[in-house]
Backbone bond lengths (Angstrom), bond angles and torsions (degrees), N, CA, C in turn:
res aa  C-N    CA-C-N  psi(-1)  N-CA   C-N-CA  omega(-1)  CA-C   N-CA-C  phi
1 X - - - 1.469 - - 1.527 109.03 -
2 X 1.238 117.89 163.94 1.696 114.21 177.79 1.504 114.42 -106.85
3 X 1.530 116.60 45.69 1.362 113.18 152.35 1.486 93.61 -122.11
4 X 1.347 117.69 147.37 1.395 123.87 -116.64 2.053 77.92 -172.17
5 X 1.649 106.56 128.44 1.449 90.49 159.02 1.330 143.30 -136.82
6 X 1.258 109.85 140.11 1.529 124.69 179.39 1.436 123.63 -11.46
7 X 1.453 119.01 147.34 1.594 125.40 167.38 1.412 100.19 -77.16
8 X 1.379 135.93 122.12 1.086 142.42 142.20 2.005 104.95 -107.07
9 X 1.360 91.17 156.29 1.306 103.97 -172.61 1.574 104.08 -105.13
10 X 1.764 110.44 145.95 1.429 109.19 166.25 1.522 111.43 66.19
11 X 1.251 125.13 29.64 1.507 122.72 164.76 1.601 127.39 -47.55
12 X 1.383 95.98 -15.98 1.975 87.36 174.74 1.581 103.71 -102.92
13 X 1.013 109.90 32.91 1.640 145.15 147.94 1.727 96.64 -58.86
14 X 0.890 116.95 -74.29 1.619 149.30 -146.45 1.952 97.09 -94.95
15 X 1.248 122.56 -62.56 1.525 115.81 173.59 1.513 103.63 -173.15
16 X 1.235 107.92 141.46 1.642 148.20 -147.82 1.606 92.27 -55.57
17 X 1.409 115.96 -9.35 1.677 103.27 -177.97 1.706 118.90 -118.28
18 X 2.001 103.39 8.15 1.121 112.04 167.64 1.424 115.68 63.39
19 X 1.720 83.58 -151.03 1.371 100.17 166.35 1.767 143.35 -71.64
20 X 1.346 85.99 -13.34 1.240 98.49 167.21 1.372 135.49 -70.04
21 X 1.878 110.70 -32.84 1.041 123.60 137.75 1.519 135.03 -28.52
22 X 1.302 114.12 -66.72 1.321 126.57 174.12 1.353 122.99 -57.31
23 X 1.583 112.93 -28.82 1.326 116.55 169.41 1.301 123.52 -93.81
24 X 1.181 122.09 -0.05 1.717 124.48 158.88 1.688 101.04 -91.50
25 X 1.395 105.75 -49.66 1.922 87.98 169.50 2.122 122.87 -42.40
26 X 1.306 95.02 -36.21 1.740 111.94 -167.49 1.462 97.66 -56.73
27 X 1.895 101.10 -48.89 1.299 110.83 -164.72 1.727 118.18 -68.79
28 X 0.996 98.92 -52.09 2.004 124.38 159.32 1.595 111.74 -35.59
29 X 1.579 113.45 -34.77 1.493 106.25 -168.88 1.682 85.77 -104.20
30 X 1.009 155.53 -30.77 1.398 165.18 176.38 1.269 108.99 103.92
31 X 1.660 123.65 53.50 1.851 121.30 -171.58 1.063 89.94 -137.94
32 X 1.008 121.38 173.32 2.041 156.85 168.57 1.047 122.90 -48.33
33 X 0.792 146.50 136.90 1.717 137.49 179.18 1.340 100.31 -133.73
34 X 1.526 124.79 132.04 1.390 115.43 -172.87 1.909 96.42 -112.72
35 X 1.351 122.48 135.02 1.211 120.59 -157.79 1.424 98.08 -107.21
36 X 1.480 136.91 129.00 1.523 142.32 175.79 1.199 94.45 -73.19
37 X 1.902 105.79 126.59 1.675 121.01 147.22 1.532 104.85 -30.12
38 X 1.527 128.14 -51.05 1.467 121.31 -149.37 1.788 97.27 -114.15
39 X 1.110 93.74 33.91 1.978 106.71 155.93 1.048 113.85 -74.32
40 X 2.223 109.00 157.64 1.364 97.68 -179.36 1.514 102.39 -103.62
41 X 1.257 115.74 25.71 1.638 103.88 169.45 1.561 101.96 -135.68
42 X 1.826 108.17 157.48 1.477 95.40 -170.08 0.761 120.80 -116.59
43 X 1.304 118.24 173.44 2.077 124.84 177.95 1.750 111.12 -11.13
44 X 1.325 80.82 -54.23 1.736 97.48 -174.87 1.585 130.59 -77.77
45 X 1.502 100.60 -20.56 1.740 98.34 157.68 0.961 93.72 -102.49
46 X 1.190 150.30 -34.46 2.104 126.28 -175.98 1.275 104.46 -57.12
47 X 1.810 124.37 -30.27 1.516 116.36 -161.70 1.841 86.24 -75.39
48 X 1.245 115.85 -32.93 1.770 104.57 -141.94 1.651 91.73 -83.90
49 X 1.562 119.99 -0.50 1.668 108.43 171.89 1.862 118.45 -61.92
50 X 1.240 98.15 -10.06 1.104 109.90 -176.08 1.653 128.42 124.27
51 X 1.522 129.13 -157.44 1.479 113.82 -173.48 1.759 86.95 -72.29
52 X 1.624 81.19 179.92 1.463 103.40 163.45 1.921 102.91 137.48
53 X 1.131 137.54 116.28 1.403 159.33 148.71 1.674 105.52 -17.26
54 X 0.975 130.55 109.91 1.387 138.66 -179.63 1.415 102.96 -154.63
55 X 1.749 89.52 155.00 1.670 105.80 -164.57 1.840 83.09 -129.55
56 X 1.306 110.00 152.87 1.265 129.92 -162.44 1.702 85.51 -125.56
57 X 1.887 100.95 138.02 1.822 116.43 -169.90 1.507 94.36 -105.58
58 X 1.143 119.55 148.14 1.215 129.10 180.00 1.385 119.57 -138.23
59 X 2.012 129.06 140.28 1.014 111.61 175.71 2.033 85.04 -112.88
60 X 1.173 102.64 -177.77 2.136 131.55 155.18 1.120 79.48 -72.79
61 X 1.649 126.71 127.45 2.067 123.18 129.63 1.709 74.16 -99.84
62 X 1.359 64.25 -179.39 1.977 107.74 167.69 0.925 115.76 -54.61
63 X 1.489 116.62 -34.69 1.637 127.45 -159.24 1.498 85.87 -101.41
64 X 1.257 116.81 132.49 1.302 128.12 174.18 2.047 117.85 -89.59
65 X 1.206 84.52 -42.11 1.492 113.80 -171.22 2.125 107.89 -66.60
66 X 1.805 90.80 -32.69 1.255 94.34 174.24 1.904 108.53 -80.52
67 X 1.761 108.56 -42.83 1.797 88.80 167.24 1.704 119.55 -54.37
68 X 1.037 127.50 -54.91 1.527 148.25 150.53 1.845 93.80 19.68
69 X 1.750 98.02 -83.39 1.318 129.68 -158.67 1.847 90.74 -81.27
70 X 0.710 154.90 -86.85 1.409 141.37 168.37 1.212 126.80 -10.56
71 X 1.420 130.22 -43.99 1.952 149.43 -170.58 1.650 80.97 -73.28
72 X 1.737 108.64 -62.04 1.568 92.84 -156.83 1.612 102.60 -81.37
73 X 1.070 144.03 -27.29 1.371 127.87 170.52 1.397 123.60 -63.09
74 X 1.574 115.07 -13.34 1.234 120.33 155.06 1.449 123.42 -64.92
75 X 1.122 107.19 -26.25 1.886 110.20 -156.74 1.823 69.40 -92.60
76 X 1.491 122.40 -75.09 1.692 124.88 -167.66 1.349 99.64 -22.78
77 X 1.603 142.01 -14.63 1.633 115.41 -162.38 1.365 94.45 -125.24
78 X 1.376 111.93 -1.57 1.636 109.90 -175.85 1.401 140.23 125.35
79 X 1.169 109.13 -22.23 2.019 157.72 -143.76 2.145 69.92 -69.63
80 X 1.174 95.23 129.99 1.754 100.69 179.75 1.692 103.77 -88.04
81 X 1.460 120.79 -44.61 1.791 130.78 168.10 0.505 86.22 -128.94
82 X 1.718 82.17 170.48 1.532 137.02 -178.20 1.712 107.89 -112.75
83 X 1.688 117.44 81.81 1.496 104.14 165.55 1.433 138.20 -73.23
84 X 1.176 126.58 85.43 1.602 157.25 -159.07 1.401 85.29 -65.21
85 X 1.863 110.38 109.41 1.460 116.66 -179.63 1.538 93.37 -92.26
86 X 1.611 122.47 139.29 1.397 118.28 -158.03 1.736 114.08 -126.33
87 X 2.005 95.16 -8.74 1.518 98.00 -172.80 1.194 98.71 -118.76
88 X 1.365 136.63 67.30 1.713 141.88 151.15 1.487 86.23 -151.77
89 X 0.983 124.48 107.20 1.105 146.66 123.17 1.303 134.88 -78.51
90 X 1.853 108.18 -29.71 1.130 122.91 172.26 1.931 92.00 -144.54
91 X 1.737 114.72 142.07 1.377 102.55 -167.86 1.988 93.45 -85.88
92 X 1.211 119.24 159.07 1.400 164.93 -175.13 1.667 75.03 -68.85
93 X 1.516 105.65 147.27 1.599 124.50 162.57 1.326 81.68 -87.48
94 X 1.900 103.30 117.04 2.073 119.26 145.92 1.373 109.02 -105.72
95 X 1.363 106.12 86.86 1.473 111.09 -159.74 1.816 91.39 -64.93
96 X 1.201 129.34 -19.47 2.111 136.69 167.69 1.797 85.68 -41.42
97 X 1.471 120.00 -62.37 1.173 113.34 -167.31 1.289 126.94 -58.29
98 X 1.338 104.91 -39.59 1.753 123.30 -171.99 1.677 97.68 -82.18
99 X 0.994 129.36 -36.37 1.346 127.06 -170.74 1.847 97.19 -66.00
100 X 1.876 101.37 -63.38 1.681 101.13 173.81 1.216 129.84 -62.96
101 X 1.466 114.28 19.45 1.821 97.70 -152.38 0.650 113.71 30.83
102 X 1.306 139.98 89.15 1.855 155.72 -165.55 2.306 78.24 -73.15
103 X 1.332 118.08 138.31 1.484 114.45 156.26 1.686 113.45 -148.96
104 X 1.180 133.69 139.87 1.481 123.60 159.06 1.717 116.43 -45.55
105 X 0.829 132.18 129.93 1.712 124.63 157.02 1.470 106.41 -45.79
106 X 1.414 85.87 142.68 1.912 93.35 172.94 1.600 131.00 -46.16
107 X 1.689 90.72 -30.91 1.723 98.78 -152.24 1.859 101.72 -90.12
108 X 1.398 111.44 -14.06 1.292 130.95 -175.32 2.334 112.86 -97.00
109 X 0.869 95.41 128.46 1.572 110.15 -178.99 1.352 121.16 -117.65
110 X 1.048 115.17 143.65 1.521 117.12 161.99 1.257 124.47 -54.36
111 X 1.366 142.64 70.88 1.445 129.71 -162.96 1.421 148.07 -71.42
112 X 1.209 91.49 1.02 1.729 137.02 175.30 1.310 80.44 -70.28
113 X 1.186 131.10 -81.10 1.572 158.81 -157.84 1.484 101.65 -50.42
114 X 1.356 122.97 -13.56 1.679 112.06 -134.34 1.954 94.28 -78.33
115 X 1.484 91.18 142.25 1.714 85.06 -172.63 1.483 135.68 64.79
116 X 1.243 122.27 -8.04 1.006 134.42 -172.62 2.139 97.17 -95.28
117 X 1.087 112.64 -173.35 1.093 116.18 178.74 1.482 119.45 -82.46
118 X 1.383 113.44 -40.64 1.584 114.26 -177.85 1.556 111.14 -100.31
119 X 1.807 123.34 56.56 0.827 126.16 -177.70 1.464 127.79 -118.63
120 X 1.452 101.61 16.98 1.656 95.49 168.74 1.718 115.20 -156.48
121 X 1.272 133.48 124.69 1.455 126.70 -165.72 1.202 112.11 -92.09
122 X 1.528 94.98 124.83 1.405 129.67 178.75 1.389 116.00 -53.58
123 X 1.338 129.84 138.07 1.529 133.02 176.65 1.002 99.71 -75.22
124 X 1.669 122.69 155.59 1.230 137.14 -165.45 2.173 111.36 -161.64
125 X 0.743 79.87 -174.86 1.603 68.03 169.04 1.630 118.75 -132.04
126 X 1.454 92.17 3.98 2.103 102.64 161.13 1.064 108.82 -102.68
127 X 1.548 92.69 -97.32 1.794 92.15 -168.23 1.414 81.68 -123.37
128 X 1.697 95.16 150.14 1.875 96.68 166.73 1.513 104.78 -80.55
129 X 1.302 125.21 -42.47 1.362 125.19 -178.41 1.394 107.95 -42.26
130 X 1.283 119.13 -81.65 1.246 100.00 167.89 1.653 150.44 -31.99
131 X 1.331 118.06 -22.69 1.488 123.61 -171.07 1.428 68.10 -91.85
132 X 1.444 159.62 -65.88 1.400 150.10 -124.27 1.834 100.65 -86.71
133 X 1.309 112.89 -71.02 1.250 101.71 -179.83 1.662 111.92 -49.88
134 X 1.352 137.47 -15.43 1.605 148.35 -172.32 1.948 85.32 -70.77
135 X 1.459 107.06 -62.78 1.226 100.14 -135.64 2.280 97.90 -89.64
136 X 1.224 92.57 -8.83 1.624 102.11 -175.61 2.041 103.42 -115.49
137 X 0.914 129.04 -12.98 1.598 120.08 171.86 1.409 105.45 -96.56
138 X 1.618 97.49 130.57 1.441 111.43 178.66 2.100 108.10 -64.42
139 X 1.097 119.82 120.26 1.889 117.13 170.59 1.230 106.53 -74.35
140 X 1.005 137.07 2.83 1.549 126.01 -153.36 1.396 84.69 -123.91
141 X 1.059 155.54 18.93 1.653 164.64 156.82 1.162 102.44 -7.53
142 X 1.179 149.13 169.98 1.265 140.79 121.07 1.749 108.75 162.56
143 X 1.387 128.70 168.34 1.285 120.04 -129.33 1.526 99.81 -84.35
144 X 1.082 137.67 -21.77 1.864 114.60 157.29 1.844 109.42 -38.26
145 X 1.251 131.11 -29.93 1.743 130.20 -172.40 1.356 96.88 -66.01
146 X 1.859 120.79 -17.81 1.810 109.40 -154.28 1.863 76.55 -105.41
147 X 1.062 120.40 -24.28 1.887 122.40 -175.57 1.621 84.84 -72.66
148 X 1.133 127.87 -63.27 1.408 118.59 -158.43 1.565 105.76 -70.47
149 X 1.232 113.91 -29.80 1.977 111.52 172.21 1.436 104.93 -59.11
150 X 1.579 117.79 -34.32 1.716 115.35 167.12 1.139 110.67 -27.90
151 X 1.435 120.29 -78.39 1.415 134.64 -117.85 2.048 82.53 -97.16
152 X 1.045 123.07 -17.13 1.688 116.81 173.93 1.716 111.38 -98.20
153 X 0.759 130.73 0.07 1.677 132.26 176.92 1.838 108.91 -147.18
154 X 1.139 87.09 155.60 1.122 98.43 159.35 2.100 131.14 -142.82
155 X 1.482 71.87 43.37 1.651 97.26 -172.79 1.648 97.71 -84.51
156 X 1.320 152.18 155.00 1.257 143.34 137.03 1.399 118.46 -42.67
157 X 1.377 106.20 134.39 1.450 99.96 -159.51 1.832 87.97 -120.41
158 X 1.475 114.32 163.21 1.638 116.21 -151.08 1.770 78.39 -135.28
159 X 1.518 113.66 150.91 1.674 122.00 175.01 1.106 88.66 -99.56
160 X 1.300 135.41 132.96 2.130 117.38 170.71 2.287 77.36 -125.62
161 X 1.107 110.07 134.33 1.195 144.38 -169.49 1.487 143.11 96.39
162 X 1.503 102.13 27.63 1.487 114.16 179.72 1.719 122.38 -86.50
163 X 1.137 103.14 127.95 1.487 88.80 -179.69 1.853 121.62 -138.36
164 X 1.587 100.03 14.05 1.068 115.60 -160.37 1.883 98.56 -134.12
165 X 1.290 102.91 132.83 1.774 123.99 -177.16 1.471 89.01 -56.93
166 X 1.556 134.08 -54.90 1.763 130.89 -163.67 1.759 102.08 -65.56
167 X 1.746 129.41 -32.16 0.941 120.98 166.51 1.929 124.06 -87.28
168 X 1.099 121.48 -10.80 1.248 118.68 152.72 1.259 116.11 -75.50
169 X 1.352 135.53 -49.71 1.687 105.82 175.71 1.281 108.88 -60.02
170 X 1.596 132.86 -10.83 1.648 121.89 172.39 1.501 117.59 -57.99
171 X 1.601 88.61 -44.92 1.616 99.09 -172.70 1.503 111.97 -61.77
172 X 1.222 103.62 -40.50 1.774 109.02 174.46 1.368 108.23 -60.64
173 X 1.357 148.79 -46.84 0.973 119.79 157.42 1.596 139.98 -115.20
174 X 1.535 93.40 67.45 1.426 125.05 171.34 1.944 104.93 -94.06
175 X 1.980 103.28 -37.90 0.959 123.83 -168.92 1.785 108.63 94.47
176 X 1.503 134.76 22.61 1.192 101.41 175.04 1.857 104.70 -80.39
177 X 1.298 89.92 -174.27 1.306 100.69 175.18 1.909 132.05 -119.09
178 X 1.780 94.88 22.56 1.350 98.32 164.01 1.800 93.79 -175.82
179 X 1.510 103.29 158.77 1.733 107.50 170.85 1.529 110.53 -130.05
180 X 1.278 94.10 119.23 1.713 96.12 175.23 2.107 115.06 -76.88
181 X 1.077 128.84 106.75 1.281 116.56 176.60 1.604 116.45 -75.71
182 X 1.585 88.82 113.32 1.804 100.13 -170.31 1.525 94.25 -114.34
183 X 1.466 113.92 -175.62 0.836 123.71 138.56 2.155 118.20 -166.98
184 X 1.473 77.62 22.80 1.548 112.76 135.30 1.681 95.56 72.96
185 X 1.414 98.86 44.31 1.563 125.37 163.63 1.518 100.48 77.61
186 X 1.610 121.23 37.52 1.340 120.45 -165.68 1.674 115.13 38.62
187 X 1.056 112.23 22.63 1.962 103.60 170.56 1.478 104.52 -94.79
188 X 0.997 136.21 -20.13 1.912 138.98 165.67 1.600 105.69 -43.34
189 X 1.044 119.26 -52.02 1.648 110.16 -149.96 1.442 99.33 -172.68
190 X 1.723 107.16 127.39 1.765 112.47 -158.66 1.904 81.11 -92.54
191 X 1.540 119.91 140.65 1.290 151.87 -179.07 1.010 98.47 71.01
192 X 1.167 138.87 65.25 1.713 137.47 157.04 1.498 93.76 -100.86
193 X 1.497 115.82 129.89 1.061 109.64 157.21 1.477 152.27 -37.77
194 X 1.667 117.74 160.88 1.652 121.14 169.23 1.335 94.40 -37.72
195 X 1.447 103.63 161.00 2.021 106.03 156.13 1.807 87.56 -97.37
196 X 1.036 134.52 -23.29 1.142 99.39 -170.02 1.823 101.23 -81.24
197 X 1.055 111.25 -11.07 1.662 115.51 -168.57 1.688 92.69 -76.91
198 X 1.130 119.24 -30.61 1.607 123.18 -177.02 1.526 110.64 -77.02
199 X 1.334 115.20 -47.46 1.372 125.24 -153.06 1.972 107.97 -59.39
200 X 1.598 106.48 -39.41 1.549 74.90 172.53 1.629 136.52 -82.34
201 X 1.499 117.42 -6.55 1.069 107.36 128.33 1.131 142.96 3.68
202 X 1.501 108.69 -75.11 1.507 125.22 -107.76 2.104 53.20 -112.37
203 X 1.404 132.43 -74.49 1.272 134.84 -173.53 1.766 122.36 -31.73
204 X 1.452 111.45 -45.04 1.133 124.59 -168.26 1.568 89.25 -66.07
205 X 1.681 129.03 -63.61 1.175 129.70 -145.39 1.710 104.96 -76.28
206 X 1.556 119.96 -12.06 1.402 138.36 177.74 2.026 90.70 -71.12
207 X 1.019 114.85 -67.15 1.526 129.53 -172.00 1.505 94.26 57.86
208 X 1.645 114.73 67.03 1.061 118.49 159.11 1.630 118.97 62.95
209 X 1.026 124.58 4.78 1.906 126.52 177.27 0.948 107.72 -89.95
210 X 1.930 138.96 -1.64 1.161 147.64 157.99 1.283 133.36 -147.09
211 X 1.109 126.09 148.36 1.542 112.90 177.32 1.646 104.27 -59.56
212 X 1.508 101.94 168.95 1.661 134.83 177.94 1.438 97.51 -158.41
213 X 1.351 87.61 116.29 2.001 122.03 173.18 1.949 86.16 -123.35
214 X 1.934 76.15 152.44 1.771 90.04 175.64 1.444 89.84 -134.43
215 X 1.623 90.76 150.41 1.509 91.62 164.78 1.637 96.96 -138.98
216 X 1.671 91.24 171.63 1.449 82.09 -172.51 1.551 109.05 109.39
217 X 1.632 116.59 113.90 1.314 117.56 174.68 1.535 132.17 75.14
218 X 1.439 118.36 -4.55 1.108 132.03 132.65 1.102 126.68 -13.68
219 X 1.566 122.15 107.65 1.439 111.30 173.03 1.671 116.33 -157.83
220 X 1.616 93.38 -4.76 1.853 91.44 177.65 2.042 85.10 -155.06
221 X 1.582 97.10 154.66 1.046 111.17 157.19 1.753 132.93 -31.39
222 X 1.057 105.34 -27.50 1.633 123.71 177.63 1.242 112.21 -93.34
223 X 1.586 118.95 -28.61 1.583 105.30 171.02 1.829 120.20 -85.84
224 X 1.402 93.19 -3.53 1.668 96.52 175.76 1.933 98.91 -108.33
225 X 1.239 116.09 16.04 1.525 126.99 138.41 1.001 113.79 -61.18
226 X 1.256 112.22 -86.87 1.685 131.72 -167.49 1.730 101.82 -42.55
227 X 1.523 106.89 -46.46 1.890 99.38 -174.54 1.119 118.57 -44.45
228 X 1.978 93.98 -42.69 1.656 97.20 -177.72 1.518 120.07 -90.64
229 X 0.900 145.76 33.53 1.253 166.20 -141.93 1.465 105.61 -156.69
230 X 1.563 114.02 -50.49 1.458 103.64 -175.39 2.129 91.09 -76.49
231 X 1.207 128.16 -10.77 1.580 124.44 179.01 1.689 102.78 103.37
232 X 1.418 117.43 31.78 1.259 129.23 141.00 2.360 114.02 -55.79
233 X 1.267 104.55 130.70 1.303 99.31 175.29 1.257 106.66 -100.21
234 X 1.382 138.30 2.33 1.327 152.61 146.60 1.333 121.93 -179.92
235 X 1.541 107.10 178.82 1.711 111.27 -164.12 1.497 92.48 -126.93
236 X 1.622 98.79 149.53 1.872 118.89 165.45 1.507 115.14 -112.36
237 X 0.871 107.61 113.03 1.594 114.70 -177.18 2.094 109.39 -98.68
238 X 1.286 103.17 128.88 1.404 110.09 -178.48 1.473 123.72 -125.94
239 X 1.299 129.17 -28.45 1.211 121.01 169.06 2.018 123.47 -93.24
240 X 1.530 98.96 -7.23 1.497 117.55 158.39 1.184 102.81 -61.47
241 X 1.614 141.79 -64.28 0.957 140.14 173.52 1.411 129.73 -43.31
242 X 1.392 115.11 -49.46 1.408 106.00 163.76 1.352 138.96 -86.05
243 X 0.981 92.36 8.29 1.635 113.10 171.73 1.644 118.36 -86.41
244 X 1.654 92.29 -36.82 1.573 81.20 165.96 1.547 119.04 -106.86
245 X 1.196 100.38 13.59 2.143 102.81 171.98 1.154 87.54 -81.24
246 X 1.347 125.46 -44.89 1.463 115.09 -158.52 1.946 114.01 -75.33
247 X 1.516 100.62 -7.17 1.432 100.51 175.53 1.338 112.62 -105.67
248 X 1.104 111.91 -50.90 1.762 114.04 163.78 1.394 144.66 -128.50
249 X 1.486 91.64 23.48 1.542 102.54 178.85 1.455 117.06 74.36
250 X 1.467 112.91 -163.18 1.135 114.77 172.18 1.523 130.01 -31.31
251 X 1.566 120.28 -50.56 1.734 133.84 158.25 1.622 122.76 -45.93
252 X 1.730 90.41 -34.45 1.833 111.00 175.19 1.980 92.52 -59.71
253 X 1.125 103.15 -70.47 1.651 115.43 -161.09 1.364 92.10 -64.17
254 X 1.407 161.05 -23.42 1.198 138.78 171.39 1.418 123.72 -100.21
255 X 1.306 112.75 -4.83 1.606 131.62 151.67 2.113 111.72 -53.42
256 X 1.245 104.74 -58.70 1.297 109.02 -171.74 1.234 115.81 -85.53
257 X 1.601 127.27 -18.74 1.056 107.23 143.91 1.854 140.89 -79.63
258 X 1.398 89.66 3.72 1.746 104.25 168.50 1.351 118.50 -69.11
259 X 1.293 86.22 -56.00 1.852 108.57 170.83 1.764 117.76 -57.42
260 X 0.991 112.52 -25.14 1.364 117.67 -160.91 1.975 93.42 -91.56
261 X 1.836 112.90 -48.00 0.822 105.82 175.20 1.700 130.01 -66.16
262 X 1.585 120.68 -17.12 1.312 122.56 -151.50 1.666 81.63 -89.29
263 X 1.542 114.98 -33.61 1.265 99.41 -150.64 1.571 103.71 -89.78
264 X 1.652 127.23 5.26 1.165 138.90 173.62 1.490 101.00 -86.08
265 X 1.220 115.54 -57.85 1.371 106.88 167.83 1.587 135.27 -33.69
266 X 1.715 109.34 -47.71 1.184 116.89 -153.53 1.824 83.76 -86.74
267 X 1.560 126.58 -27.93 1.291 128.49 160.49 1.466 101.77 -38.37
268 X 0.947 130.13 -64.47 1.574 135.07 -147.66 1.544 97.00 -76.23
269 X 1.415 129.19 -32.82 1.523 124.66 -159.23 1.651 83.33 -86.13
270 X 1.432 117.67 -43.71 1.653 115.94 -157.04 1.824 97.70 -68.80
271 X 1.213 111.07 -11.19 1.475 106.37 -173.78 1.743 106.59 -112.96
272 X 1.327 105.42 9.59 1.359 111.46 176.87 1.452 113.18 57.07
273 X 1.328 130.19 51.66 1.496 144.30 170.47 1.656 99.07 -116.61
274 X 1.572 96.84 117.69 1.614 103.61 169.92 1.572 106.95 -104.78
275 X 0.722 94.44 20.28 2.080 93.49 162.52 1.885 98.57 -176.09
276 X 1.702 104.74 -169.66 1.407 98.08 -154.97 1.476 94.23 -103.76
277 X 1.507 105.93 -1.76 1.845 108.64 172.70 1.462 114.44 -68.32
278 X 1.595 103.68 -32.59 1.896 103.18 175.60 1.591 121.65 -73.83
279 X 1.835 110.52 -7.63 1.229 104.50 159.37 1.756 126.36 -62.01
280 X 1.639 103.92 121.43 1.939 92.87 -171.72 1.632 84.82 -129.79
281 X 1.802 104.87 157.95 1.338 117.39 148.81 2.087 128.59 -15.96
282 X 1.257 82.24 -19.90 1.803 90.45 -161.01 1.640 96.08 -97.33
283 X 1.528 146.65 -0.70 0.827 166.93 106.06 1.496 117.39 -7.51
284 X 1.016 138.17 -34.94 1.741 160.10 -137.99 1.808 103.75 -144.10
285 X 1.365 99.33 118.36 1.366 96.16 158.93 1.907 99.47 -132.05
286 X 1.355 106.19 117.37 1.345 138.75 162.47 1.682 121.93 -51.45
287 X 1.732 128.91 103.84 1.266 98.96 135.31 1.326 131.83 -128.80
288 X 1.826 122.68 -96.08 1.559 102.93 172.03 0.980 108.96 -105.94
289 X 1.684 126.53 -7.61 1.624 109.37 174.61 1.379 96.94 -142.40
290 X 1.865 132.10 41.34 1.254 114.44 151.60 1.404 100.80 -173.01
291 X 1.473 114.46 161.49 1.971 124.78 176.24 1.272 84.78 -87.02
292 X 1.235 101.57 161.01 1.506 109.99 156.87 1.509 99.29 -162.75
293 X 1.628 124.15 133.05 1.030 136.81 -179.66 1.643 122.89 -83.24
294 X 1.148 96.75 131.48 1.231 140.77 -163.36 1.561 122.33 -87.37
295 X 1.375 105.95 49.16 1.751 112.56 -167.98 1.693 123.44 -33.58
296 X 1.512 131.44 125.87 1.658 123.02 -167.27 1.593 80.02 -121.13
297 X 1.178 126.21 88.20 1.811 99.58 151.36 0.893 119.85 -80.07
């Protein structure tokens, strides 16, 4: 199906079986699971839950040698891409964080990280997230890092923070081979647009030479209509997900993607589409602050 799910970071945040959870739910519903660099379980226990198609999230640090060793222990466990997160370079004021002292629990690690140098967050008296992504994400980002991710993998590698037609023709000739439209759960930058308000854009300026997935804002069967309708080739959903690890775990995460699918479906029958090719533009009526679908029986 094309709800598909998101890198969130630190899931045993949320319940004691993480990511591992989430990736036997991914596997159970038959979709993607995209696994966070800054998860607390790794490449290598998410791979050993069993099969299932997963794409591994990636930021630039400083340390080159540490993306290096991450890309290939991703590809070693199976991980099909590489989604190259492209808009933190520097993290967004979450003043939620700075207000809570946003912190990891002691007993929980980055395991991506494990042993390596950028593997455990430092106390601080704001946010630790912040002093951590400050002192471990490369600022100097920019599209020679997606030429140099070439020349170390040869996984398809995904842009996840595009939201602009002048940076999709970049990406096209950067050479990746897909763009996720983020804008990274709106915590980056206060008035950045919907992704779905971005995404046709973000489609028109693709003109079909790559996929366009959105993530972001997901929340009923009808809004992963409209994605595909506006010429989304699928959607990543991330705070659905932790919302239901955090209520029932593994059963939580394969509940909401049940729900998410029946009610896309019953979208698709009420709009008279018997597969996801009869979803078209003409489906969607557009204005300045909402989609709204457009029934063709």
């Amino acid at each position: 199906m094309p709800i598909m799910i998101a890198p969130t970071a630190m899931q045993k945040m949320a319940h004691p079986q993480g990511e591992n959870a989430t990736a036997r739910a991914a596997s159970a519903a038959g979709t993607i699971m995209t696994l966070s660099s800054r998860a607390n379980a790794s490449v290598e226990e998410v791979a050993s839950t069993g099969a299932g198609i997963r794409f591994f999230q990636l930021y630039v640090l400083k340390d080159r040698n540490v993306v290096t060793q991450l890309v290939r222990r991703a590809e070693s466990a199976g991980f099909k891409a590489i989604a190259l997160t492209v808009d933190t370079p520097v993290l967004g004021r979450r003043e939620a964080d700075i207000k809570n002292r946003f912190t990891m629990p002691p007993h929980l690690e980055l395991k991506n990280y494990e042993g390596l140098k950028p593997g455990k967050l430092d106390k601080t008296d704001d946010s630790d997230l912040a002093f951590y992504v400050a002192a471990q994400n490369d600022q100097s980002l920019n599209w020679k890092d997606v030429k140099w991710l070439q020349t170390i993998t040869s996984l398809p590698i995904l842009l996840k923070g595009v939201l602009t037609a002048e940076d999709t023709k970049l990406s096209i000739q950067a050479g990746v081979s897909g763009i996720i439209v983020s804008n990274h759960g709106a915590r980056q930058l206060d008035y950045v647009p919907a992704t779905i308000t971005a995404l046709e854009e973000v489609v028109k300026a693709a003109g079909g030479k790559i996929p366009v997935f959105l993530d972001g804002g997901i929340r009923r069967g009808t809004d992963v209509f409209k994605a595909l309708a506006l010429g989304a080739s699928g959607v990543f959903i991330g705070r659905p997900v932790v919302y239901s690890l955090a209520a029932d775990g593994e059963a939580g995460v394969r509940k909401v993607l049940e729900i998410l699918r029946d009610e896309f479906q019953l979208t698709m029958a009420l709009c008279g589409c018997r597969s996801l090719k009869e979803i078209s533009r003409d489906h969607v009526v557009t204005d300045w602050d909402r989609t709204r679908i457009a029934p063709r029986l």
